[in-house]
N, C-alpha and C positions, 0 to 999 in steps of 0.2 A: 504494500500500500504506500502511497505517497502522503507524508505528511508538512506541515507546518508549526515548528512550535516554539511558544514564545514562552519567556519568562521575566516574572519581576520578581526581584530579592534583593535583600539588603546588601548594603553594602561588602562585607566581610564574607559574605558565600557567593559573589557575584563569579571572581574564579574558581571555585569550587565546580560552582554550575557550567561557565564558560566551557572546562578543560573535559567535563562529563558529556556534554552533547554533542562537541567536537568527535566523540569517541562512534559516534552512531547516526549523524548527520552534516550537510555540510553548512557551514556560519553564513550567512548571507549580512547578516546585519547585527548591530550592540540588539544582546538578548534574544535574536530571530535566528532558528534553524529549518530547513528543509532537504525532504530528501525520501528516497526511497527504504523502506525501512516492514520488516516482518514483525508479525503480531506480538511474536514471542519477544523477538528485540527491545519492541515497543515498552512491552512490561516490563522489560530488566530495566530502561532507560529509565521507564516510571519509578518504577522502585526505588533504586539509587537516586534519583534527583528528589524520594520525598524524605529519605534521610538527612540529604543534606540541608534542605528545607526546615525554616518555621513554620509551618503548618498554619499560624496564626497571623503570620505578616506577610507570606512570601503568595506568588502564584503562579501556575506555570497551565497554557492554555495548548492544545491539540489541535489543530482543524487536521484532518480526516480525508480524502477521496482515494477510489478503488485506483486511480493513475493520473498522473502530474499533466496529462492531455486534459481532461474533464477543467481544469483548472485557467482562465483567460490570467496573465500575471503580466501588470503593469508598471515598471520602472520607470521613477518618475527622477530625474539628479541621476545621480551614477551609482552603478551598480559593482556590489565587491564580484573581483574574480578571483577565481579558484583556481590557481597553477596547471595546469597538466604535467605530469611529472612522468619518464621515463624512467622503468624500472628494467633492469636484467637481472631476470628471476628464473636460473637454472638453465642460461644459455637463449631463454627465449626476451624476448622486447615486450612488456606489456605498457598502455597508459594508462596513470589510474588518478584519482585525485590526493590531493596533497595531503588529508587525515589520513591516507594510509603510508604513509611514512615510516613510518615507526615501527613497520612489522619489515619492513625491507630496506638494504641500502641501493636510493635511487639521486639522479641528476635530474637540476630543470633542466628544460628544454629550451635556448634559446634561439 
């Protein structure tokens, strides 16, 4: 499923949350992620992000659709980009985006 999700939290779990959504969508904007993403993910994401949460101050919102076509999205000012990154992963060339980093050693692509 494709999703959108935002959050608001305090100050002091602002990186907490940041470093956590990074981990399972990609950052478009301060507190906005989207991305394609499975049910079960979704839940681990949830989970983890209402730990690090106040439950009382903080909040974190989901929009939902079956695929990111269903969805008209309108950039209005400028929009963050996402790297494409060149990985050599066991002799083969894959591109992948830039939160998967961290499982491989890759190069941008200039």
């Amino acid at each position: 499923m494709y999703v959108i999700l935002v959050y608001d939290c305090g100050e002091e779990r602002v990186g907490k949350m940041l470093k956590l959504c990074r981990q399972y969508l990609h950052w478009i904007q301060n507190s906005v992620f989207e991305g394609e993403i499975t049910e079960v993910k979704l839940m681990e994401l949830v989970s983890k992000a209402s730990k690090i949460m106040d439950l009382e101050e903080d909040s974190l919102i989901i929009f939902k659709s079956r695929d990111q076509k269903w969805l008209d999205k309108e950039i209005i000012g400028k929009e963050k980009i996402i790297p494409t990154i060149s990985c050599k992963i066991y002799g083969n060339t894959q591109k992948t985006t830039y939160r998967k980093t961290l499982q491989y050693r890759c190069f941008l692509e200039l």
